[in-house]
C-alpha positions in Angstrom: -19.6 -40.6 -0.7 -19.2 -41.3 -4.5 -15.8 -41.2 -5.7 -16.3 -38.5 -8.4 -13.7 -36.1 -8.1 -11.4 -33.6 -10.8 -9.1 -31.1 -10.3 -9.6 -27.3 -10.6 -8.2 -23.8 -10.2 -9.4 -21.2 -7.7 -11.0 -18.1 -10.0 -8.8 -14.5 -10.5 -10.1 -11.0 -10.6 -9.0 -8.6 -13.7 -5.5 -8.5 -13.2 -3.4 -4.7 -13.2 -2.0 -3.2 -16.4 1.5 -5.2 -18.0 3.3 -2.0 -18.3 3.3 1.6 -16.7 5.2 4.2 -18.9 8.3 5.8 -17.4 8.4 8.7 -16.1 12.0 10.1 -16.1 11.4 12.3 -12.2 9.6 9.3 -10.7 11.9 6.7 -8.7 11.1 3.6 -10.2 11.2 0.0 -9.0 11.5 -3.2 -10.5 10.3 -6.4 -8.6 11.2 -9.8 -10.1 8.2 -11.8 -8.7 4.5 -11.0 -8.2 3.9 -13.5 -4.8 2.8 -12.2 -2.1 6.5 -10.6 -0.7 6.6 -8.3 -4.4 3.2 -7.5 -4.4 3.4 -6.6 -0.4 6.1 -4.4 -1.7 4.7 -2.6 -4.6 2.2 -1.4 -2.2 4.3 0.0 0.5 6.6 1.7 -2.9 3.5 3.0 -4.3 1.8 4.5 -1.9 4.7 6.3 -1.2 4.8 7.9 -4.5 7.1 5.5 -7.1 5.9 3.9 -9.9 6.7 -0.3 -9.2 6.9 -2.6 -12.3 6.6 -6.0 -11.7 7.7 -9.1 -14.1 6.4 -12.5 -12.8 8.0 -15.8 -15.0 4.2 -17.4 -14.4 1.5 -16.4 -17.0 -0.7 -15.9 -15.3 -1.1 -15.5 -11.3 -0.8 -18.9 -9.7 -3.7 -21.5 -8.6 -3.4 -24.7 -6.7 -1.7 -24.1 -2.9 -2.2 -25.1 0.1 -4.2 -23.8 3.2 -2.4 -21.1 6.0 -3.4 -19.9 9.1 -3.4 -16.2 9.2 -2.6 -14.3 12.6 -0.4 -12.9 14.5 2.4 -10.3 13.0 1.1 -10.7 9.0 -2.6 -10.1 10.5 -1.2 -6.3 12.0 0.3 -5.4 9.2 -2.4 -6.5 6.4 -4.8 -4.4 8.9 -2.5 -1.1 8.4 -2.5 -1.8 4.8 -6.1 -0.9 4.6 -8.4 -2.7 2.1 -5.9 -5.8 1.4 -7.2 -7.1 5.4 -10.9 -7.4 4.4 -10.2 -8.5 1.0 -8.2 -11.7 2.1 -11.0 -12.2 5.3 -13.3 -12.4 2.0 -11.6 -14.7 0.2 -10.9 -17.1 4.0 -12.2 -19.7 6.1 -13.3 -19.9 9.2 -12.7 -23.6 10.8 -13.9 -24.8 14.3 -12.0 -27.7 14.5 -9.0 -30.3 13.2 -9.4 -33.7 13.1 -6.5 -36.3 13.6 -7.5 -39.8 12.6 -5.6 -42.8 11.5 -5.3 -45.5 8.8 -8.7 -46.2 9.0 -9.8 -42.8 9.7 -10.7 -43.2 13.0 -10.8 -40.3 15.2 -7.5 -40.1 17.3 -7.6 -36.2 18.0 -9.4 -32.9 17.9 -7.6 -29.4 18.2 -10.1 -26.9 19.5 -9.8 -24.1 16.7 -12.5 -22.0 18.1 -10.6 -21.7 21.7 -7.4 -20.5 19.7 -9.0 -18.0 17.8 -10.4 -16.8 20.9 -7.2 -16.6 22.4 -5.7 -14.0 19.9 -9.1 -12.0 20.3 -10.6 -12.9 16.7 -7.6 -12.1 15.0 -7.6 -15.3 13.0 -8.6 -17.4 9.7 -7.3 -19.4 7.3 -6.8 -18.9 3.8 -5.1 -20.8 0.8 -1.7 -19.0 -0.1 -3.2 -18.0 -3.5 -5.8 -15.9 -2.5 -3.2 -13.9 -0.3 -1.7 -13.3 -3.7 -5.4 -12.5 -5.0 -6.1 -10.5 -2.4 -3.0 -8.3 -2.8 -3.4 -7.5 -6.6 -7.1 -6.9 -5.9 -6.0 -3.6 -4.0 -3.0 -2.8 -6.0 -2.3 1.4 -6.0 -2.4 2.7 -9.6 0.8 3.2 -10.4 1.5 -0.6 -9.9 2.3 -3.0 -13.6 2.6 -6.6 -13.9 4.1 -8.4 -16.9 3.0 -12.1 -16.8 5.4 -14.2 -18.6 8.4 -12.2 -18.1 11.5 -14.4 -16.3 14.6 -13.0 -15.3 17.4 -13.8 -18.1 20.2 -11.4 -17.4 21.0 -8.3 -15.0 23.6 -5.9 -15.8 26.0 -6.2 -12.4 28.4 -3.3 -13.1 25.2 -0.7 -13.5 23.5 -2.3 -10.4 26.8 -1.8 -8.3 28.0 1.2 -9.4 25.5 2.8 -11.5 22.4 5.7 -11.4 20.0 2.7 -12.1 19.6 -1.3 -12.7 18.6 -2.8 -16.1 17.2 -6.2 -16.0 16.3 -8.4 -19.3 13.3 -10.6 -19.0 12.7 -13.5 -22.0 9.0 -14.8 -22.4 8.1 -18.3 -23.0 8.4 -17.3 -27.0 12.1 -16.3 -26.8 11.3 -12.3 -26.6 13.6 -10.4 -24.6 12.7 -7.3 -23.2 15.0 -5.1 -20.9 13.6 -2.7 -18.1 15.2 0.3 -16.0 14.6 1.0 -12.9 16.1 3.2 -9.4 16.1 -0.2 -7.7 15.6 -4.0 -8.0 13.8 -6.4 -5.5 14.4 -9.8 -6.1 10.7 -11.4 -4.7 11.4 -14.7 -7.1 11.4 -17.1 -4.6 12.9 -19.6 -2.6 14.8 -20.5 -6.4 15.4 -17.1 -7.1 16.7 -16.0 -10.2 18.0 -12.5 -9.2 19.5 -14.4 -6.6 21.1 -16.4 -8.6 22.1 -13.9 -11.1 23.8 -11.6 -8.3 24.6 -13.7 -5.1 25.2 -16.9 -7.1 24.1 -20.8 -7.2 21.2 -21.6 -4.7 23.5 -24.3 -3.0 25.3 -21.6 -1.4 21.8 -20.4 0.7 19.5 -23.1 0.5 18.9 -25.2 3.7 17.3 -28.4 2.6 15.3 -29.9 6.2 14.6 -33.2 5.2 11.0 -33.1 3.9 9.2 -32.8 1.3 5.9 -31.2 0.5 2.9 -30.8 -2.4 -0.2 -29.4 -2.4 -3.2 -28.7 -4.9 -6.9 -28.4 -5.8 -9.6 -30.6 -6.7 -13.5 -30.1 -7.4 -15.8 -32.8 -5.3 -18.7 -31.6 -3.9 -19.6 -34.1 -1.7 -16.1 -34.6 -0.4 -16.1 -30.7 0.2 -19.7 -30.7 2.3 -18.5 -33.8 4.4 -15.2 -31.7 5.0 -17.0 -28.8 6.1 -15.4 -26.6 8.3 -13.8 -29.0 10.4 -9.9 -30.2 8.1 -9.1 -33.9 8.1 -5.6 -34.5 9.2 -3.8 -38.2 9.7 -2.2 -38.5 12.9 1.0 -40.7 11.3 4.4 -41.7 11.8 7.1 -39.5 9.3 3.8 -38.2 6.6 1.0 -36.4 7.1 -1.8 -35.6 4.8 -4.2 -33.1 5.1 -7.8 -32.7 3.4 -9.6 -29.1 3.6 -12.7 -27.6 2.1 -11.8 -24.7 0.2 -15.7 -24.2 -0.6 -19.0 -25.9 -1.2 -17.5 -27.7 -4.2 -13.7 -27.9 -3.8 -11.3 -29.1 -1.4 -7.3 -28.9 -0.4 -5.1 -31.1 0.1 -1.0 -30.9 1.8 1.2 -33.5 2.0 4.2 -33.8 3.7 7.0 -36.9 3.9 10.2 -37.4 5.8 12.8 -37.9 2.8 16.8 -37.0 2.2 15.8 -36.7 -1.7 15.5 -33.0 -3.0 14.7 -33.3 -7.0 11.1 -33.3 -7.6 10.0 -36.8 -8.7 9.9 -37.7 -12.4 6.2 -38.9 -11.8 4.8 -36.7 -9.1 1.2 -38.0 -9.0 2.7 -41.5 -9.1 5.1 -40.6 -5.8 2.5 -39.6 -3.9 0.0 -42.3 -4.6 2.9 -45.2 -4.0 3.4 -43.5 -0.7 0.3 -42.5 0.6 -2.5 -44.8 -0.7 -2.3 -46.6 2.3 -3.9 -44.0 4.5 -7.6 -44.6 4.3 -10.4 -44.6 1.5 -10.6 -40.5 1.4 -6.8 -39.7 0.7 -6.7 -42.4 -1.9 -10.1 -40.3 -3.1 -7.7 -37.0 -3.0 -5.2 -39.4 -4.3 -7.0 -40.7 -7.3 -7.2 -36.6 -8.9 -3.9 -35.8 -8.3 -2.6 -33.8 -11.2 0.8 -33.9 -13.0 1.4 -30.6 -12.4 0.7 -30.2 -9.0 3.3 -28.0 -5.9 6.1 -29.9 -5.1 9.2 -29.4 -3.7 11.9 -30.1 -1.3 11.1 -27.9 2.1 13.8 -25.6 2.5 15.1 -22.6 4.3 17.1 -20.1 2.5 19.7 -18.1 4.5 21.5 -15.0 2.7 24.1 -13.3 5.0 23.6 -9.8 3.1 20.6 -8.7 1.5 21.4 -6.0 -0.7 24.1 -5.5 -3.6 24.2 -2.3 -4.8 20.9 -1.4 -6.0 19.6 -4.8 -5.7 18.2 -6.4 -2.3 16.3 -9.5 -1.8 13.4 -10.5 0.1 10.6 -12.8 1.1 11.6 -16.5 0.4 14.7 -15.2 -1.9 16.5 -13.5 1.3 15.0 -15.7 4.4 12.6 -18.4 4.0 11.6 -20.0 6.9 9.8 -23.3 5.5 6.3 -24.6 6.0 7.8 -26.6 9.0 8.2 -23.4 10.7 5.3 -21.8 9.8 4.7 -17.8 9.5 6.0 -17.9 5.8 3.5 -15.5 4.7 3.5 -13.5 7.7 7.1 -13.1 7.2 6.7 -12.3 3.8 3.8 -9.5 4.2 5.5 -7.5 7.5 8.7 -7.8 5.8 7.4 -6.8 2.6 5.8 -4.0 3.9 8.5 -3.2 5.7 11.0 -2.8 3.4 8.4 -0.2 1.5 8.2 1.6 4.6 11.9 2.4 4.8 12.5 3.0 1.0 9.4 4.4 0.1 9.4 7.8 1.8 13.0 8.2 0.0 10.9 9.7 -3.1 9.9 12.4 -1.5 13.3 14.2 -2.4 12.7 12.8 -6.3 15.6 9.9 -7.4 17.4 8.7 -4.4 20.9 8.0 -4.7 22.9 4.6 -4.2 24.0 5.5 -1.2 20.4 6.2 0.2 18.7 3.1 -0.9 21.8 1.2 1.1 21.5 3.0 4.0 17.3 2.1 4.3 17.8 -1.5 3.2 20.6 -2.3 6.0 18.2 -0.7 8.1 15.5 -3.0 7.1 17.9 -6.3 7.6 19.2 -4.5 10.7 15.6 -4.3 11.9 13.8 -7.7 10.5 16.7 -10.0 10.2 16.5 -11.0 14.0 12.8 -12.2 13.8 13.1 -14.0 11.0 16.2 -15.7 11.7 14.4 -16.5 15.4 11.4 -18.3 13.5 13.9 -20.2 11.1 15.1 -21.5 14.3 12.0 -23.0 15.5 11.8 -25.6 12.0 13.4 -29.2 13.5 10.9 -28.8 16.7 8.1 -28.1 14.9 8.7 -30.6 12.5 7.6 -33.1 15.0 3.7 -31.2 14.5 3.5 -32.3 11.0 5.4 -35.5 10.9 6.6 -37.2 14.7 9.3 -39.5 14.1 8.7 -42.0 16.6 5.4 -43.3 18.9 6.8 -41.0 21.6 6.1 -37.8 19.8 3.2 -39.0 17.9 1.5 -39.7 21.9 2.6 -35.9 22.2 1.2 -34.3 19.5 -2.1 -36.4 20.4 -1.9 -34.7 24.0 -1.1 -31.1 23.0 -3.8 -31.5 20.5 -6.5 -32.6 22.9 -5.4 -30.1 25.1 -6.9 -27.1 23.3 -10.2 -28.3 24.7 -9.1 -26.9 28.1 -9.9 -24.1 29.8 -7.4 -21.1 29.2 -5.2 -23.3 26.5 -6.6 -21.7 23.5 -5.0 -18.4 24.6 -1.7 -19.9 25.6 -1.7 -21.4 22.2 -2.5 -18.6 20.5 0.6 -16.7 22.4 2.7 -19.0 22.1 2.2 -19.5 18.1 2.7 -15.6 17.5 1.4 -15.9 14.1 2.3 -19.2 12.6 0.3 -22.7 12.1 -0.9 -24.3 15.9 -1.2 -27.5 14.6 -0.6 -29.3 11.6 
């Protein structure tokens, strides 16, 4: 292979309208965040009759991410939202196998993808977080806006707590403010939420750093990408693990992941993960040699909030109960809770503006119901750790055998069980 290689952003659809106008006998939301837990949200609100405005801080919908795998609880509810199922199986891959190979990038494992899809009955496939996102504005209701640009700067607490609705002030990148009214507020911002922040306070009091840390993004080479194929390239390593994926015919993926105390994002990113990686064999230094400034990266974390709602406020996705990529079924997670939460508060429009009282009643319902599961997969990060980065010869000899074993008869199915919707390996 030549080494010519640049980095690149996945294309984006014509995005929804910035702004729907109010309509004073319509329950309105407000979602802070358009990822995949607000825009999983604004579809179950909408189709139950409120209009949902959305502010997201990024201009325009996010690129870059890193490859999922895509079964399980997330797969059942994306099929009972209709169209967002075959939009997403559009936009994913189908792999047949994983490769685990060392320094030299010699061979040391295979993980039969083709038995575990099998064993959840064709239920599977694996798509880059993004296009979730893409997939999910694609087949946004009408009665759905999303500002680009617009973070969260203040929220009125007293109105929130006590009052008929929520106001919320955005600011743009220019210094505009602009302050919205709404029946209810989700805060969808993230693991770093800002709603969070505003009304629970400082993300030191819920966040639940695990002692890794992660990045991820895109880069255009086509002959890297045709080598990859449909079979990932993953090093089988002691406390790291890189991973190489063809997105398409052109570009590819990458995710890293270290063992490391240190939370603040490197001053030099692309420099970090050179110095640290570059001794891993001739095509991650390839991956390596693109690696742009910008790129995801961030301490992996867990975020635990003991109460969801305030008032008319309530969190969700990452910015109530993020589970980490060491535990896998984040975006499951955020989709069937997402949805969800729609599901209980959506039908509340049928009798026009529902009260304070009535929101609280659904959303401690929806914690009452979901909090269990996702606290149970939160629970499952320091095992599965050992997938992505064994800290010792022991477990690296493990996660060789379990890997190998999905060759045998009858193991894809067990796997596929036992996984119940988040990543098998790697």
């Amino acid at each position: 292979m030549s080494t010519e290689a640049r980095t690149t952003t996945h294309p984006r659809r014509v995005l929804p309208p910035a702004e729907l106008p109010e309509r004073p006998d319509v329950p309105r939301a407000l979602i802070a965040g358009a990822g995949i837990s607000g825009l999983t949200v604004a579809h179950g609100l909408a189709r139950h009759g409120w209009d949902v405005q959305l502010f997201e801080a990024a201009p325009t919908p996010r690129g870059g991410g890193y490859m999922i795998d895509f079964f399980g609880p997330g797969y059942d509810t994306a099929e009972r939202m209709g169209a967002v199922l075959p939009e997403m199986r559009a936009h994913g891959k189908e792999f047949r196998e994983l490769r685990y190979v060392d320094e030299q990038t010699r061979i040391t494992a295979r993980a039969d993808v083709d038995a575990i899809v099998a064993g959840v009955g064709g239920r599977y496939f694996s798509i880059l977080r993004p296009d979730v996102e893409r997939s999910l504005l694609a087949t946004l209701p009408d009665r759905v806006a999303v500002a680009y640009g617009h973070r969260v700067a203040d929220l009125d607490l007293a109105a929130a707590d006590h009052g008929d609705h929520v106001h919320v002030t955005t600011r743009t990148a220019t210094g505009e403010t602009r302050t919205w009214q709404g029946d209810l507020l989700v805060g969808a911002d993230g693991i770093r939420s800002r709603v969070r922040e505003l009304a629970w306070g400082p993300e030191d009091y819920f966040l639940r750093h695990l002692g890794y840390r992660s990045a991820a993004y895109l880069f255009e080479d086509p002959e890297l990408a045709r080598w990859l194929g449909d079979t990932p390239l993953l090093t089988d390593t002691l406390h790291r693990q890189a991973g190489l994926y063809a997105v398409d015919e052109r570009t590819a993926a990458t995710l890293f992941i270290e063992r490391t105390d240190e939370v603040d994002r490197p001053v030099d990113v692309a420099a970090h993960w050179r110095t640290r990686f570059d001794d891993l064999g001739p095509t991650i230094r390839r991956a390596l040699a693109v690696a742009p400034a910008d790129m995801y990266c961030d301490s992996v974390a867990q975020s635990v909030v003991p109460r969801w709602r305030r008032g008319r406020v309530v969190l969700t996705g990452d910015a109530a109960h993020a589970v980490s990529l060491l535990a896998g079924q984040g975006v499951s997670m955020a989709i069937t809770g997402g949805w969800h939460l729609g599901g209980l508060v959506g039908p509340l429009a049928t009798d026009g503006v529902p009260t304070a009282d009535a929101l609280g009643r659904a959303i401690d319902r929806y914690q009452d119901g979901f909090g269990p599961q996702v606290a149970g997969v939160q629970r499952t990060a320091p095992t599965a750790a050992a997938t992505f980065c064994p800290g010792n010869r022991a477990q690296l000899a493990l996660r060789r055998l379990a890997v190998n074993a999905t060759a045998l008869p009858g193991a894809g199915a067990l796997a596929g069980r036992l996984a119940g919707g988040r990543r098998v390996v790697g």
